[in-house]
C-alpha positions as CSV (number, residue, x, y, z in Angstrom):
1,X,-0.4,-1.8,-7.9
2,X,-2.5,-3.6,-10.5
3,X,-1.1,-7.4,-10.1
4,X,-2.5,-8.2,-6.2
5,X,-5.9,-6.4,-8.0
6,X,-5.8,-8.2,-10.9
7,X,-4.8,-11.8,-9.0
8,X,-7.7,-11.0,-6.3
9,X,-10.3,-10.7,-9.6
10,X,-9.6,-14.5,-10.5
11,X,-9.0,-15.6,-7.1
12,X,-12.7,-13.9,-6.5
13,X,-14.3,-16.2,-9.1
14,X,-13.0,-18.9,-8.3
15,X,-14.2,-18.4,-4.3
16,X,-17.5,-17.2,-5.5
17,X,-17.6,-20.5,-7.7
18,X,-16.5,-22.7,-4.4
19,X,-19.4,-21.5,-2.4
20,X,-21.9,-21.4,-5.1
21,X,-21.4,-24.9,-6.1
22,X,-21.0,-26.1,-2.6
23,X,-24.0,-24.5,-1.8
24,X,-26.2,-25.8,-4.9
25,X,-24.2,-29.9,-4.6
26,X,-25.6,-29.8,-1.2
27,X,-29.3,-28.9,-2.0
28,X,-28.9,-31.1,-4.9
29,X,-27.8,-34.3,-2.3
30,X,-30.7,-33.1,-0.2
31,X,-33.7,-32.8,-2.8
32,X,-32.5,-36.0,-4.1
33,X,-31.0,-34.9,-7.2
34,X,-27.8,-36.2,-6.5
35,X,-27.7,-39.9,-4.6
36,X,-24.1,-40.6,-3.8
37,X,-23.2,-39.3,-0.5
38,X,-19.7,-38.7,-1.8
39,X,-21.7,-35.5,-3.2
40,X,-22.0,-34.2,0.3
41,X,-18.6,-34.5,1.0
42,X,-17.5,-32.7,-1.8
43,X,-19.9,-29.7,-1.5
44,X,-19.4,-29.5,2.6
45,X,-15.4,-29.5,2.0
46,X,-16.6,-26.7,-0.5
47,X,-18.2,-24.7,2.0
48,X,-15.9,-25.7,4.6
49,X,-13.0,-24.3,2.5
50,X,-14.5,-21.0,2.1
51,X,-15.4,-20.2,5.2
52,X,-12.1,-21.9,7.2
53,X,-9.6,-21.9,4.4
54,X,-7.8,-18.7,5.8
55,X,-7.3,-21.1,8.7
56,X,-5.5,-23.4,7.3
57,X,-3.1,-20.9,5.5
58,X,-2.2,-19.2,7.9
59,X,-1.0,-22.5,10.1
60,X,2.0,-22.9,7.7
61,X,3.4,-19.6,8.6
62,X,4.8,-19.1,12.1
63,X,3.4,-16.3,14.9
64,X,5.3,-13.5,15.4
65,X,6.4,-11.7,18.7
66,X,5.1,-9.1,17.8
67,X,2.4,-8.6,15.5
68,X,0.7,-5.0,13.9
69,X,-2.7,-4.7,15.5
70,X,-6.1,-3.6,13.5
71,X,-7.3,-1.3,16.4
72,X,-6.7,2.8,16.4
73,X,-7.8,5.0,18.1
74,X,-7.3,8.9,18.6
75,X,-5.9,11.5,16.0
76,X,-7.6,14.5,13.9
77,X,-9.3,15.3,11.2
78,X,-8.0,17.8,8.8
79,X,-9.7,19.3,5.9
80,X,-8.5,18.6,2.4
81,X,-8.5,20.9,-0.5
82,X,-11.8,19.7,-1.9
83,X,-13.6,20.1,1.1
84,X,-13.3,16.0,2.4
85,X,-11.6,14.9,5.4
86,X,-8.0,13.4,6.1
87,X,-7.4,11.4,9.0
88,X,-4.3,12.7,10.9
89,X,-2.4,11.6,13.7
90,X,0.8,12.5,15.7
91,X,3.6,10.4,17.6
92,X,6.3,11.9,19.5
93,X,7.1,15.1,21.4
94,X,6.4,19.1,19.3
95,X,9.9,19.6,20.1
96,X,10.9,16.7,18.0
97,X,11.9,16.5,14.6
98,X,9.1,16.1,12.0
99,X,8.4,12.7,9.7
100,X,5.8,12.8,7.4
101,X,4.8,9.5,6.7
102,X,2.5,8.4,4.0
103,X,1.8,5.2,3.4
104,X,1.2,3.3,-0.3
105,X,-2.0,2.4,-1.9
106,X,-4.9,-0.4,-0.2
107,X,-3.1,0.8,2.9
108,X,-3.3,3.0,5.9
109,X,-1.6,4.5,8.6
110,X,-1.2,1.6,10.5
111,X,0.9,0.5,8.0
112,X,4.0,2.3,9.5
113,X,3.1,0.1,13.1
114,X,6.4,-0.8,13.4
115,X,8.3,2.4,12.5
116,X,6.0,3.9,14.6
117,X,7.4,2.0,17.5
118,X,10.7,2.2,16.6
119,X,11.2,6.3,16.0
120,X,8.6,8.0,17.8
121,X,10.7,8.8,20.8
122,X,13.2,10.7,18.7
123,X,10.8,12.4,16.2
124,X,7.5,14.0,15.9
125,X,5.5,11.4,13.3
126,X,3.1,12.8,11.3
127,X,0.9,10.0,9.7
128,X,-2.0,10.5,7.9
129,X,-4.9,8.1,5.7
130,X,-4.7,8.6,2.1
131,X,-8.6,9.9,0.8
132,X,-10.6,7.2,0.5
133,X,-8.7,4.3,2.9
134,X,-8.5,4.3,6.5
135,X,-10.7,7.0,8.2
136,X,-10.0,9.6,5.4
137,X,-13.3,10.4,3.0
138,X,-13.3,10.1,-0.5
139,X,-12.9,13.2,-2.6
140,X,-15.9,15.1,-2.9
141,X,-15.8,14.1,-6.6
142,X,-15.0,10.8,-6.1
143,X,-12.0,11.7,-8.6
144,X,-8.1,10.6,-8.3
145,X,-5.2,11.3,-9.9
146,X,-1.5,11.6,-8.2
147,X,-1.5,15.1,-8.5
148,X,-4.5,15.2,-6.8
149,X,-3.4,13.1,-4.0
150,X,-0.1,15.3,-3.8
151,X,-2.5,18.4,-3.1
152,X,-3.4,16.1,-0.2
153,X,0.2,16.0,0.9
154,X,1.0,19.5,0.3
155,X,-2.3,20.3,3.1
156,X,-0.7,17.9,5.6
157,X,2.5,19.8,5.5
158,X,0.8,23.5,5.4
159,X,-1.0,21.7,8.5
160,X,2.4,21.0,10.3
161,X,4.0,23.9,12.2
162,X,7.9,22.7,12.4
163,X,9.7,24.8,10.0
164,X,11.3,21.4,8.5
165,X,10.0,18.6,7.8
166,X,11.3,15.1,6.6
167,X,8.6,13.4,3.8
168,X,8.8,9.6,4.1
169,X,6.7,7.6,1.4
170,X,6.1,4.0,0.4
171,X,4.6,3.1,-3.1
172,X,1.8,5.7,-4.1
173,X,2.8,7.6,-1.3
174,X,6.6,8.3,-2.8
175,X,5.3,9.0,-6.1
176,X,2.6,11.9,-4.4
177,X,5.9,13.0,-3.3
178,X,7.7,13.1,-6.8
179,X,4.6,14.5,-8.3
180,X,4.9,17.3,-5.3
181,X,8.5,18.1,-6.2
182,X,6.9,19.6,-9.8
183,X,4.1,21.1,-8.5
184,X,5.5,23.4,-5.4
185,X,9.2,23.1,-6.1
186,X,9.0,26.5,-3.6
187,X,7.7,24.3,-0.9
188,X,9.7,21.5,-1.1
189,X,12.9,24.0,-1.0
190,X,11.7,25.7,2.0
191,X,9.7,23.7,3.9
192,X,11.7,19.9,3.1
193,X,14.7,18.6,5.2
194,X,15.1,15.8,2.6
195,X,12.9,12.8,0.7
196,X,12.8,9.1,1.6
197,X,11.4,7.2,-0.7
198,X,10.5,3.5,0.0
199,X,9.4,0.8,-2.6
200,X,8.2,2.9,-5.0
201,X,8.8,4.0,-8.7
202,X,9.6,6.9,-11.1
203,X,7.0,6.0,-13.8
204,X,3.9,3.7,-14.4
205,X,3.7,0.7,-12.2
206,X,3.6,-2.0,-15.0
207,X,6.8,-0.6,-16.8
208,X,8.8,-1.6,-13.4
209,X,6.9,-4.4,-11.9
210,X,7.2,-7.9,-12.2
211,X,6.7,-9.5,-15.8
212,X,6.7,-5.7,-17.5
213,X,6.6,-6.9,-21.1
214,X,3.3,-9.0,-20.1
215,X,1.5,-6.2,-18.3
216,X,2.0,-3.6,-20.7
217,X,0.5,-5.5,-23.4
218,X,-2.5,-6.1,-21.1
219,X,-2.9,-2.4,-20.1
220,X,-5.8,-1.9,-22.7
221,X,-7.6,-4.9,-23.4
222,X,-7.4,-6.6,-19.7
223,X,-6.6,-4.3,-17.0
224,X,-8.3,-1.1,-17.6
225,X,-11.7,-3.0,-18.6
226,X,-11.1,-4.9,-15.6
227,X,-10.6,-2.0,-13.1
228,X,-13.9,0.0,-14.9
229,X,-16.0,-2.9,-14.3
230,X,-14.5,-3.0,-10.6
231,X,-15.7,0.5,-9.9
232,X,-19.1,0.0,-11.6
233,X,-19.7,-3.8,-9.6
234,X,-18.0,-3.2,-6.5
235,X,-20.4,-4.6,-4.2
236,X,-19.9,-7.8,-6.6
237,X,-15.9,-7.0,-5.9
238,X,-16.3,-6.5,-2.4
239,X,-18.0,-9.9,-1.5
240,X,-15.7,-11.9,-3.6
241,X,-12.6,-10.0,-1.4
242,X,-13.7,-11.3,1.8
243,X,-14.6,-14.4,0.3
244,X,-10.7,-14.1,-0.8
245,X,-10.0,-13.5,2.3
246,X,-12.0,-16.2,4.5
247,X,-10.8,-18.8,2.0
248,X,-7.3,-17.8,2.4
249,X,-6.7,-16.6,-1.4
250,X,-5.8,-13.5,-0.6
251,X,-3.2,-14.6,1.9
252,X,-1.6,-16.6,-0.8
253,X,-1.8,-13.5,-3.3
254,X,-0.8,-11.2,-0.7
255,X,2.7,-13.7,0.2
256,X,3.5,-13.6,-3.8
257,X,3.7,-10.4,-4.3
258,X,4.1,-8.4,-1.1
259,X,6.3,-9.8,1.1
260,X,10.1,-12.1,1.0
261,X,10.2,-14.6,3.2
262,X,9.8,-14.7,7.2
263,X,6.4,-13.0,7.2
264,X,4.5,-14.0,10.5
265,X,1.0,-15.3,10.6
266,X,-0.4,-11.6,11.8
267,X,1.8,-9.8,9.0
268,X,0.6,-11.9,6.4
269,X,-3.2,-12.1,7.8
270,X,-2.8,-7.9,8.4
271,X,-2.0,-7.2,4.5
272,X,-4.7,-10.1,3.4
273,X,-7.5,-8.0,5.4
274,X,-6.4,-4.5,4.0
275,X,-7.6,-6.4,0.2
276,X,-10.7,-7.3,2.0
277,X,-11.7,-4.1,3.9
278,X,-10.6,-1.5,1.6
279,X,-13.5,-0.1,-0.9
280,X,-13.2,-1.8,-4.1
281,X,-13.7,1.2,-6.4
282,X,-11.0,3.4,-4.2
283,X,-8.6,1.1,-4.8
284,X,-9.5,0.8,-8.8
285,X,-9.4,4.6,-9.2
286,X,-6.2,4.9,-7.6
287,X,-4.8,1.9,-9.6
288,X,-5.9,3.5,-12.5
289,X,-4.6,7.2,-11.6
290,X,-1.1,5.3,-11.9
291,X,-0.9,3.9,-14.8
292,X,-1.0,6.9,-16.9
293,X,1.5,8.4,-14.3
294,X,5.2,9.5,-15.1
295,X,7.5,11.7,-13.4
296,X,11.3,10.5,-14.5
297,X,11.5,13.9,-15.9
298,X,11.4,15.2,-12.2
299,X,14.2,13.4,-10.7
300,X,17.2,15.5,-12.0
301,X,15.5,18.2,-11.2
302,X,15.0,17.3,-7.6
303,X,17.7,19.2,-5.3
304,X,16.6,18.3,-1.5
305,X,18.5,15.4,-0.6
306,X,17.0,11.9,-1.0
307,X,17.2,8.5,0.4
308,X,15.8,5.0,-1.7
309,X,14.9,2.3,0.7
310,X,14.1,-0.9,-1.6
311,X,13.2,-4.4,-0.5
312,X,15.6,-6.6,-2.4
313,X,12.8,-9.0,-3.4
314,X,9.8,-6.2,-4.3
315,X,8.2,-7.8,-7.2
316,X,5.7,-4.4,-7.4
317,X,8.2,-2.2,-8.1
318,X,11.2,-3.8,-8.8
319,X,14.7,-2.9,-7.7
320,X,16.0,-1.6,-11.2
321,X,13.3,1.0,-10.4
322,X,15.1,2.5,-7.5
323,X,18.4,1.9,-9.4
324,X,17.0,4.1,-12.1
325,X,16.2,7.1,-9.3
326,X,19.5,6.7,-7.6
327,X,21.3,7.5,-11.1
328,X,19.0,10.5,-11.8
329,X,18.2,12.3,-8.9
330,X,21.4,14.4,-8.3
331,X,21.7,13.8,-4.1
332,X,20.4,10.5,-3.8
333,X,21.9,7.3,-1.8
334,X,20.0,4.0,-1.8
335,X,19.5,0.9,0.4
336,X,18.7,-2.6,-0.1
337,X,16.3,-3.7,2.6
338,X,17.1,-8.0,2.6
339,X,14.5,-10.5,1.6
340,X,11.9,-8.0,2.3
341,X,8.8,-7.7,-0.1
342,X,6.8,-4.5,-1.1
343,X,5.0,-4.8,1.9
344,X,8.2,-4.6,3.7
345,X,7.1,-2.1,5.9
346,X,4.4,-4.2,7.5
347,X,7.2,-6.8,8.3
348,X,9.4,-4.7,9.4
349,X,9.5,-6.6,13.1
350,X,13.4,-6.0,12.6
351,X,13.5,-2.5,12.3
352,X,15.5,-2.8,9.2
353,X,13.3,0.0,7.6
354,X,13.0,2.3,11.0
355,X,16.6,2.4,11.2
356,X,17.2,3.0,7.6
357,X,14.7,5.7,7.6
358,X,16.6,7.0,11.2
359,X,19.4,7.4,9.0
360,X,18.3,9.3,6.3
361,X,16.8,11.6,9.0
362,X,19.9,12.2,10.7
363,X,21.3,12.7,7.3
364,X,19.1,15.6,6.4
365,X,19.0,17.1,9.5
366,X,23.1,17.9,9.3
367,X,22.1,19.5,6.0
368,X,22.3,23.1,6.3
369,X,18.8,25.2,5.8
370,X,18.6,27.2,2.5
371,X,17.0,30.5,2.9
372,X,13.4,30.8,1.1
């Protein structure tokens, strides 16, 4: 989604600024260009800031019982269409039913830690890393587009041997899912219990985020430009995120628009150091495969039933976005996850989306099978 991108580009100038001028006040005060000593203090609360300033953020936000952990380990590789590599891996018994989970843009599989947890003793979890983030590769051409990306999920399905499966997708990775419905209507009638889609949209990102008016009128001459030059100075883009991320900025962009309130310290400090890690061109390409994305022409068409799971205070994708797909896609139901963000899911310490997604799979699996 283009505003955390676009609020980490400012945020990145101003850290770069911070250590920059701390950096030159303090070999000014020690060359003798500047006298006071009140100099020093300013540039060493400077420096101090950027390197501890995550810290200090972080204390005003409580720890959580349990918190979603950086480490993985395990899983497969499996190849992609273009001949890269998509990270795989499998919770649960073979016997089980089968989730498909893909997770949303900057993100990765660990994403769905806590649904994860929650389901993988009732059903066979397929989770996978989107090209480009976790340990997937970028595509050979180093070229995205959503309909590229739902080639990606159509190979992680061919990959999966249940006869059934249930697709589950959050942000990017519902709209792969949309985009999949036109491509290989075939597949998703045979091969598709039913769709959940979580946080996510029908159409371009900035015609059903926060502020719309705003953000479509700075499609062309602020974001696009911005996102270009993002791809063609990422190592510029990659320092100022973890400088972002040190100084706490990107904790404070990260609690505005991803999550309600009640995030816990490792929550919040888990979706800060996804902006930091993930390769600053990826995440500019995919950003900018969006925004000249539309499938609301799909939904009616759509026949597999569907489940919305929104997070009543998503400022990404707003909740007149999921509104909009309940009314158009024929078998849809929706529900309202409370005071949860966009990055709901990586809050979800109260199951509120596990059990919502339990539901829907329970729901499609009492749907009878439709012969190919």
């Amino acid at each position: 989604m283009p505003l955390p991108v676009l609020l980490g580009a400012f945020a990145g100038l101003i850290s770069l600024a911070l250590v920059l001028g701390g950096v030159w006040i303090v070999y000014a005060w020690a060359t003798g260009v500047l006298l006071a000593s009140a100099w020093l203090v300013i540039g060493v609360v400077m420096l101090a800031w950027s390197a501890l300033g995550r810290v200090m953020v972080l204390a005003f936000f409580p720890r959580g019982a349990d918190e979603p952990p950086r480490q993985t380990s395990g899983g497969e590789n499996l190849s992609a269409p273009d001949g890269s590599f998509l990270h795989v891996e499998h919770d649960g018994s073979d016997d089980k039913p089968v989730l498909i989970l893909t997770h949303g843009w900057t993100l990765d599989s660990r994403a769905w830690y806590y649904v994860r947890k929650q389901l993988a003793d009732q059903y066979r979890l397929v989770t996978w890393d989107l090209p480009g983030l976790g340990r997937s590769t970028q595509p050979k051409a180093a070229r995205y587009s959503v309909e590229r990306l739902a080639e990606d999920l159509r190979s992680v399905i061919s990959a999966t041997s249940a006869p059934r499966v249930t697709l589950v997708g959050h942000s990017i990775g519902g709209m792969m899912m949309l985009t999949l419905c036109r491509l290989d209507p075939q597949l998703i009638e045979q091969r598709v219990a039913g769709l959940v889609l979580i946080d996510t949209t029908y159409t371009f990102p900035l015609k059903t985020g926060m502020a719309p008016r705003l953000m479509q009128t700075l499609r062309r001459p602020l974001i696009e430009p911005l996102l270009h030059l993002t791809i063609w100075t990422w190592p510029l883009a990659w320092l100022q995120n973890w400088l972002n991320y040190f100084n706490g900025f990107g904790h404070l962009i990260n609690r505005l628009t991803g999550f309600g309130p009640g995030v816990t310290r490792g929550q919040l400090d888990m979706a800060a150091w996804y902006m930091a890690k993930d390769h600053p061109a990826v995440v500019a390409k995919g950003i900018l495969a969006v925004l000249s994305w539309d499938e609301e022409a799909t939904l009616e068409r759509i026949r597999k039933p569907v489940q919305i799971i929104v997070g009543e205070k998503d400022r990404l994708t707003r909740p007149r976005a999921a509104n909009a797909m309940q009314a158009k896609i024929p078998a849809a139901s929706m529900t309202a996850i409370p005071l949860a963000g966009h990055n709901g899911l990586l809050a979800d310490d109260e199951r509120a989306y596990a059990q919502a997604i339990e539901q829907a799979a329970r729901r499609f699996a009492a749907q009878p099978a439709r012969a190919a």
